[in-house]
N, C-alpha and C positions, 0 to 999 in steps of 0.2 A: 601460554598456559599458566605461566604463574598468577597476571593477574586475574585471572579467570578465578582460579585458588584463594585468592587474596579477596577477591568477591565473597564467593561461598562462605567463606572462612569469618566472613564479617567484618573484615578489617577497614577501617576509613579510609575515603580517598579526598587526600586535601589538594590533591595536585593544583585543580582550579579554584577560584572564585564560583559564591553560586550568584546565578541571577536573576532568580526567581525568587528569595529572601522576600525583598521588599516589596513584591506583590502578594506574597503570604501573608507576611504581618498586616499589609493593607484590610486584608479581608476577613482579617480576624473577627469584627462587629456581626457580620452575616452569619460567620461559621460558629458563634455562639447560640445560634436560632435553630443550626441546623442536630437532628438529631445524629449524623455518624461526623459529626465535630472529632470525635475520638479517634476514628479509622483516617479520618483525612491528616489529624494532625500526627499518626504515625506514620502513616504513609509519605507522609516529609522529611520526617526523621529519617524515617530509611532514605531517602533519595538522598539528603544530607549525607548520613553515612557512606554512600554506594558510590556517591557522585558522578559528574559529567563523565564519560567514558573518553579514553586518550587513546594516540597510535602507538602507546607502549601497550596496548592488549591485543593480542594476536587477531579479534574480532573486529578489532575499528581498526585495525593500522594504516585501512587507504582512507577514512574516513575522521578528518580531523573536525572536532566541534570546538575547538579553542575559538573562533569567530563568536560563538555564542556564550562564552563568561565576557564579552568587552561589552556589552548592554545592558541594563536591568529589562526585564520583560514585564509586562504586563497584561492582567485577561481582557482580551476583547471585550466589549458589549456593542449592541444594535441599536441603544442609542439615537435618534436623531437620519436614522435609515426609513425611506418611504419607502413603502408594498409597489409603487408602482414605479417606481425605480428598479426596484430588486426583479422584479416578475419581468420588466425587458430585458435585463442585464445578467441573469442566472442563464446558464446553458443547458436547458431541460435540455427534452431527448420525449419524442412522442409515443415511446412504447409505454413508459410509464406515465402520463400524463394523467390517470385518476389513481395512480398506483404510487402516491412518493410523501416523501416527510423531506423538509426540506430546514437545516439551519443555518443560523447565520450568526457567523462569528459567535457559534458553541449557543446558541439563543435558539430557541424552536419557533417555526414562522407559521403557525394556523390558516392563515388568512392564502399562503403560497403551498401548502401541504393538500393533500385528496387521497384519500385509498376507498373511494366509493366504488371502485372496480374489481376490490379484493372479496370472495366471498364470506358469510357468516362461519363465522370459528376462527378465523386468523385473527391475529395479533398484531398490527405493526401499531406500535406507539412511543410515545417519549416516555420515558422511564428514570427513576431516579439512579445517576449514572455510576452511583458505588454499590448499587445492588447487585450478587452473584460476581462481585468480584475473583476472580482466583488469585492466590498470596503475591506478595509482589515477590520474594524469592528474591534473584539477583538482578534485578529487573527495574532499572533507574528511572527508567524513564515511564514504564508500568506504575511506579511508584510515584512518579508525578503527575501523572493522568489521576489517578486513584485524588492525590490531595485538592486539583485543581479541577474536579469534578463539577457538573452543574448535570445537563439533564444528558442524557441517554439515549440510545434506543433499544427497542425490544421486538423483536422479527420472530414470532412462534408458532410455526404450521405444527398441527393438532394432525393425529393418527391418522394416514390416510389421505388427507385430504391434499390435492394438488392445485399450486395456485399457477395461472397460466400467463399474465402481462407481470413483463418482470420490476420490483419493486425498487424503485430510485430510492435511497437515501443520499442526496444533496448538504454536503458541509461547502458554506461558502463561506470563504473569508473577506470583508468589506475593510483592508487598514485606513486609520482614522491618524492616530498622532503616534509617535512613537514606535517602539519594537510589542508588539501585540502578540498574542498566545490565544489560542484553542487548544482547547484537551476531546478531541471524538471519541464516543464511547459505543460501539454497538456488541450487542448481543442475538447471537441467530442461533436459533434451535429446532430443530425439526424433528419430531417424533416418529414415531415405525411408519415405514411406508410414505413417510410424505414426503411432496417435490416442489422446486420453489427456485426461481432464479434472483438473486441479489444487488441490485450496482451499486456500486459506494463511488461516488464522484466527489474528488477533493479538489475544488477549484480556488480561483479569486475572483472577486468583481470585474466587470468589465467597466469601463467607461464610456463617455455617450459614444467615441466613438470607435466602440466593438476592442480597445486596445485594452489590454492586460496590466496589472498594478507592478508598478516598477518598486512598493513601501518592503521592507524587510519584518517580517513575523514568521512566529512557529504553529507549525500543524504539529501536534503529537497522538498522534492516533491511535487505540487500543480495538481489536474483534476478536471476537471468542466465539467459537462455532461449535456447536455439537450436534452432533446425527445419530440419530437413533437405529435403529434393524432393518436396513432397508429403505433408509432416508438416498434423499437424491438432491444436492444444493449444487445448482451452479452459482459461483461467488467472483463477480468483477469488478474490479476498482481501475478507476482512470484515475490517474493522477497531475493533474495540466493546474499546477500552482503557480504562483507570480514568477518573474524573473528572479525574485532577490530573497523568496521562500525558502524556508529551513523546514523540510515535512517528515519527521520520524514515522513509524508506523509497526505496528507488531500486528502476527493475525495467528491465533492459534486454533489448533481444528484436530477435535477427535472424533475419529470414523468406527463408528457402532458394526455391527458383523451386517456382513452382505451390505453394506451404504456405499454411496459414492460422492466421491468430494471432485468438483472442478475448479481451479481458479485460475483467472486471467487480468494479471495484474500488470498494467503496463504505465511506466513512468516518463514521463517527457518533462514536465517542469519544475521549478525550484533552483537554485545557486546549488544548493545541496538535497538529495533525497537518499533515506534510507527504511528499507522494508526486511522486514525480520519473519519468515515465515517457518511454523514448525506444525507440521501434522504429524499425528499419534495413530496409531492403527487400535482400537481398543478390542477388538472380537476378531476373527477369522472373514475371508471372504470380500474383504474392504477395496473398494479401489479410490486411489489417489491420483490427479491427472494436474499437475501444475505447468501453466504457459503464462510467457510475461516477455514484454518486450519494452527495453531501457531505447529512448530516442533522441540522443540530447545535443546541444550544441555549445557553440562560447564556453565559458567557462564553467559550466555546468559540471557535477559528479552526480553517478546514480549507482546506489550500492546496493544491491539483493546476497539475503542471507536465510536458506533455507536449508531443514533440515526435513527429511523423510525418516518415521520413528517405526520401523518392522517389529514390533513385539511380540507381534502375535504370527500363525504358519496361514497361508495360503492368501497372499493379500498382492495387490497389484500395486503398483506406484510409476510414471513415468513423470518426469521433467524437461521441458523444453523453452529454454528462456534464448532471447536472440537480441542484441545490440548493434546500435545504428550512432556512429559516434562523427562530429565534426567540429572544424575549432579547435581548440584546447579544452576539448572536452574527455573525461576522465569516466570510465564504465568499471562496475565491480562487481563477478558475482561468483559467488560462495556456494555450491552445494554439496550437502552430505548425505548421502543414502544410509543408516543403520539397519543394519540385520541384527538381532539380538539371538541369543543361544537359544534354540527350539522354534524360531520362524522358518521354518521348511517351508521349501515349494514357496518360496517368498519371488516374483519377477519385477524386478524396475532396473529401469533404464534413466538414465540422466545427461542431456547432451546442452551445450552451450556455445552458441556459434555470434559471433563477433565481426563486424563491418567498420574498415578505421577507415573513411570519406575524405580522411586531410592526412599531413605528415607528421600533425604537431596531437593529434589527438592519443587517446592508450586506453586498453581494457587490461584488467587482470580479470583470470578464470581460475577456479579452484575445485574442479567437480570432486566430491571425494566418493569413495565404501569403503565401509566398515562393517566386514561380513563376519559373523559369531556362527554360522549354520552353513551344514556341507551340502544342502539339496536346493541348490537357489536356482537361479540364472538372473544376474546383474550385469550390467555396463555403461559403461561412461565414457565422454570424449567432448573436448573442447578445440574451439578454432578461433584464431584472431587474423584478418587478412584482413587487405584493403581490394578496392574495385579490380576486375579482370580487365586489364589493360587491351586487349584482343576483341573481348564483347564491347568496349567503350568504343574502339576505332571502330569496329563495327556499325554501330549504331549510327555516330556521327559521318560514316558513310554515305548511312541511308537518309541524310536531312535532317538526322536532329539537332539539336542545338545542345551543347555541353550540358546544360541543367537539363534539358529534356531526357537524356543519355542516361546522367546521373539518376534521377530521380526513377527511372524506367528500371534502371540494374537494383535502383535499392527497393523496389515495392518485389520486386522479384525477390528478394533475398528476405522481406520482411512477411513474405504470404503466407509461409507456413504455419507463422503464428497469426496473423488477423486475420485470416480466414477461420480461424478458431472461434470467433468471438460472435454467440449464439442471435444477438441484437443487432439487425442492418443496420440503423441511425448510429448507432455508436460503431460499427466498423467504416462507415460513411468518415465518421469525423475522424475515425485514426490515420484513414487513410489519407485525408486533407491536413490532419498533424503531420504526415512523416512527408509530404509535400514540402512542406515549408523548412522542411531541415536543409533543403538544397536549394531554396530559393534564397539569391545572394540579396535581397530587398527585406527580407523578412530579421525583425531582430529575434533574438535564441531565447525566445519566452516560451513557456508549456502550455499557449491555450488551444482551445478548437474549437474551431468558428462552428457559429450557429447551421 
């Protein structure tokens, strides 16, 4: 808590080295062209100020990013990248296949983009990606998205109107030389009444032969969602980044009276991933439904940090996040249910359950509430357990084979979340992701096959 305080409060954090400096200063030529030259060059400042977050802050403390002051980083570009390279090697997904914006490495790809499927009134386009910012606040890495801005997106269902093939936005990372950066920026907004499904796919190149990038770079990803009276957003993100991927990510979300917010956020690749999720209740009547499933292996950590905001009385919220961990693999999730004083008749539940596959692997769980109001009904409950020794000998009774066993107990244990997940092609490939966590041939990369 202190340094939490120490945040707010404005005080510098010099603990680290920054690494990002000398891709700043690089860019200065450009950012003299650009008109919010101003906003980007405070928004550094601040990040400067705020600096890298340590496991001396009660929010990062399974979460060390000291590996990322030993590099200077630098922003990607597309560069010297062919469209027909890219278009075999990206992992569409055929629901969205006239319905997607597609970049690469932080570059918007035209030529690989379509929303010929989306009706007249919708909005999806690239946008310039410091507009509608919200302040960066205590918010480092917000704050460096904010300076290392290029283009954006902008997703805007108009009153009413319902879009039905759900809308790809594709961030691919293509590493070239050195420790590389993207800053993803989206913006989704839905107006009264309108409904609209979202995937946010943060991947890496493939190579010719279907294999995953072993290069070290940052995703730093920034989503802002707002719904209006009556808005309806289901919001997905895959997350299948390289083996040696550093993917931050924040996604904040306020729900207008009567709206409903879904997200299903599910992490399997990167050395390290962390997702920061906070929805706001703005009006009465809201419902909140967050599911996510972390699947990682080797040495991999995946950290979820979500807050549920009751402000308001009569609003729904449930949470169900589930972890599949093998190796020396390291799982971390954080949830906080808030009731604030006058949200009556407030119901959420928040449950996180845990599968350790090895002896060497570990989750920490932290479900919290924080109830201000006497007419609720809340609950919470967490689990960490390895395979039921009894259903294993079971199985392998019946003819299976150990991995067959394995993998049979863990899609059992994984269903009640991917069955969640409104798009077959993409429950197709989680399911053939969480395949390869038990497969002893397979190395602990986060992609999913075509």
């Amino acid at each position: 808590m202190k340094a939490e305080t120490a945040r707010s409060a404005g005080q510098p954090n010099h603990t680290a080295p920054n690494p990002f400096a000398a891709a700043f200063a690089a860019l200065a030529p450009q950012r003299e062209q650009s008109p919010d030259r101003d906003l980007q060059t405070e928004a550094f400042a601040a990040f400067e100020r705020l600096g890298i977050p340590t496991v001396k802050e009660e929010a990062w403390r399974y979460t060390n990013l000291a590996p990322l002051t030993k590099q200077a980083f630098h922003l990607a570009t597309a560069e010297g990248l062919e469209v027909v390279t890219l278009r075999q090697a990206i992992p569409f997904f055929e629901e969205s296949a006239a319905a997607r914006l597609v970049f690469v490495n932080g570059c918007f790809q035209p030529a690989l983009s379509d929303v010929s499927a989306l009706p007249g009134g919708i909005e999806v386009k690239p946008v310039d990606a410091t507009a509608s910012f919200a302040p960066v606040e205590d918010s480092p890495f917000r704050a460096l998205n904010i300076a290392f801005s290029r283009e954006g997106v902008l997703v805007r269902i108009p009153r009413g109107k319902a879009v039905a093939p759900p809308i790809g936005l594709f961030f691919v990372t293509a590493p070239t030389r050195g420790y590389a950066m993207t800053h993803p920026r989206v913006l989704i907004e839905l107006d009264e009444a309108a409904i609209a499904t979202v995937v946010e796919l943060h991947t890496v190149l493939c190579d010719e032969e279907g294999r995953f990038g072993e290069h070290p770079y940052l995703t730093n990803a920034v989503t802002d969602v707002h719904l209006g009276q009556g808005a309806n957003l289901t919001h997905i993100k895959l997350q299948t980044e390289g083996s040696q991927a550093y993917h931050v990510a924040a996604l904040r979300a306020t729900i207008g009276r009567g709206a409903a917010f879904s997200s299903h956020a599910h992490a399997l690749g990167g050395i390290l991933s962390r997702q920061d999720i906070y929805a706001t209740f703005t009006d009465e009547g809201g419902e909140c439904r967050l599911y996510g499933l972390q699947a990682i292996a080797g040495r991999q950590l995946a950290d979820t940090h979500i807050v549920v905001d009751h402000a308001v009385p009569d609003c729904v919220s449930e949470v169900l996040y589930k972890g599949v961990f093998d190796g020396q693999a390291h799982g971390v999730f954080d949830g906080r249910v808030l009731v604030r004083q006058g949200a009556q008749r407030t119901n959420a539940v928040t449950t996180n359950k845990n599968l350790l596959l090895s002896t060497t692997a570990r989750a920490d769980t932290k479900p919290q509430l924080e109830i201000f109001a006497d007419d609720v009904k809340c609950g919470h409950g967490a689990t960490v357990g390895q395979l039921n020794q009894d259903e294993l000998f079971y199985l392998l009774s019946r003819g299976l084979t150990p991995a067959e066993a394995r993998r049979l107990l863990m899609f059992g244990f994984a269903r009640e979340v991917s069955e969640k997940l409104p798009v077959p092609s993409l429950k197709v490939r989680l399911d053939g992701a969480l395949a390869a966590r038990v497969e002893p041939s397979q190395p602990p990369h986060g992609g999913l096959a075509q």
